[in-house]
C-alpha positions in Angstrom: 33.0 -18.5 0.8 31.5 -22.0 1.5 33.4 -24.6 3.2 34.2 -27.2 1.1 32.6 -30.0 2.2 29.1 -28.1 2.9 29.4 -26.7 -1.0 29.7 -30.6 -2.3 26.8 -31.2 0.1 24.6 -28.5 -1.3 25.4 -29.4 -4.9 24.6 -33.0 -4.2 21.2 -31.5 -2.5 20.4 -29.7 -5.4 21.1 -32.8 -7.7 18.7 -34.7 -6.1 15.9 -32.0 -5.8 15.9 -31.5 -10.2 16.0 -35.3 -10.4 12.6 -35.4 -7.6 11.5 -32.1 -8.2 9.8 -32.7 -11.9 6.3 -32.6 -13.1 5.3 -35.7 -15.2 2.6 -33.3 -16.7 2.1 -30.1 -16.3 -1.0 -28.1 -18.1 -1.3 -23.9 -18.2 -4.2 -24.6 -16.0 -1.5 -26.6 -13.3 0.6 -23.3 -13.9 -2.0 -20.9 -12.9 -2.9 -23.1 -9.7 0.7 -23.2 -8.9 0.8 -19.7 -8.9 -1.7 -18.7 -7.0 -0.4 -21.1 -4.4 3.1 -19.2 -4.5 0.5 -15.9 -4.4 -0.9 -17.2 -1.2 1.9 -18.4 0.6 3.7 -14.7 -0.4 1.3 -12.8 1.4 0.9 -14.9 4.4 4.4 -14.7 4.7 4.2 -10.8 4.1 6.6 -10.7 1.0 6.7 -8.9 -1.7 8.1 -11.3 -4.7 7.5 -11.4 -9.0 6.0 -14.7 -9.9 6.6 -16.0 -13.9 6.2 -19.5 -14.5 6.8 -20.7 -18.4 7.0 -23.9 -20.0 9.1 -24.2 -23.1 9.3 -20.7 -23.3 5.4 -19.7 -22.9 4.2 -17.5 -20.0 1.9 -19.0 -18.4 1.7 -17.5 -15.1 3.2 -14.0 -13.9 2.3 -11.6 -11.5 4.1 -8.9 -9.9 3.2 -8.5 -6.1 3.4 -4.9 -4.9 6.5 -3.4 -3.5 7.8 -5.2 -6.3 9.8 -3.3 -9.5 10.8 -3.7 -12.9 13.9 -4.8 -11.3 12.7 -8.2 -9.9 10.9 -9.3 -13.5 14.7 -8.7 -14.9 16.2 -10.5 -12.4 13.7 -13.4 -12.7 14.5 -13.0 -16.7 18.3 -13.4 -16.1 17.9 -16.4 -13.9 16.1 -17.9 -16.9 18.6 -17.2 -19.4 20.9 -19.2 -16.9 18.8 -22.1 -16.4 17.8 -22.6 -19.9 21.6 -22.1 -20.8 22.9 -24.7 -18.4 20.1 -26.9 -17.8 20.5 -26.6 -13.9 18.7 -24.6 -11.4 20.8 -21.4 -11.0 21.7 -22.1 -7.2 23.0 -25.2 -8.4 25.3 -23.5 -11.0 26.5 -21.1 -8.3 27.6 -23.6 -6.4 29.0 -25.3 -9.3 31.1 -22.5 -10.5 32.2 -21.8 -6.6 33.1 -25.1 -6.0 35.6 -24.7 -9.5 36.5 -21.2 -8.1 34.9 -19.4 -10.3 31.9 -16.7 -10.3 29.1 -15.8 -13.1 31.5 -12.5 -14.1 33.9 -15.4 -15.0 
């Protein structure tokens, strides 16, 4: 559980990241530069992680880094299905639905 005060500050953070945090453009050729960027900053950092960037629904970049499963492109689907549901990044609902005492099972 998050104190109370520190949950309204990371809501508020996360707020102002999606309002900052936006592409004016962005072209399937800015996607697959982005994600070689994440690529290379994954294995200089020596994690394993699944990569899918879309926009408006169309893959445009995904790659699955070894040690990686099956699992990881599921989870990245689900957190998908709650950002385009809630139109929030899903930390942000998290912290939403704590901060109401309330959980995604809810």
């Amino acid at each position: 559980m998050i104190d109370e005060k520190d949950l309204e500050s990371r809501i508020r953070q996360c707020i102002q990241e999606e309002e900052e945090l936006q592409f004016r453009t962005f072209t399937n050729r800015d996607a697959l530069e982005l994600g070689l960027n994440i690529l290379k900053r994954a294995e200089e950092e020596n994690k394993s992680i699944t990569i899918d960037i879309e926009r408006h629904g169309q893959r445009l970049f995904h790659y699955a880094m070894y040690g990686t499963s099956m699992d990881n492109d599921q989870w990245v689907e689900r957190k998908k299905c709650v950002v385009n549901r809630v139109f929030k990044s899903s930390y942000h609902f998290f912290l939403w639905l704590e901060h109401r005492g309330q959980n995604l099972r809810d």
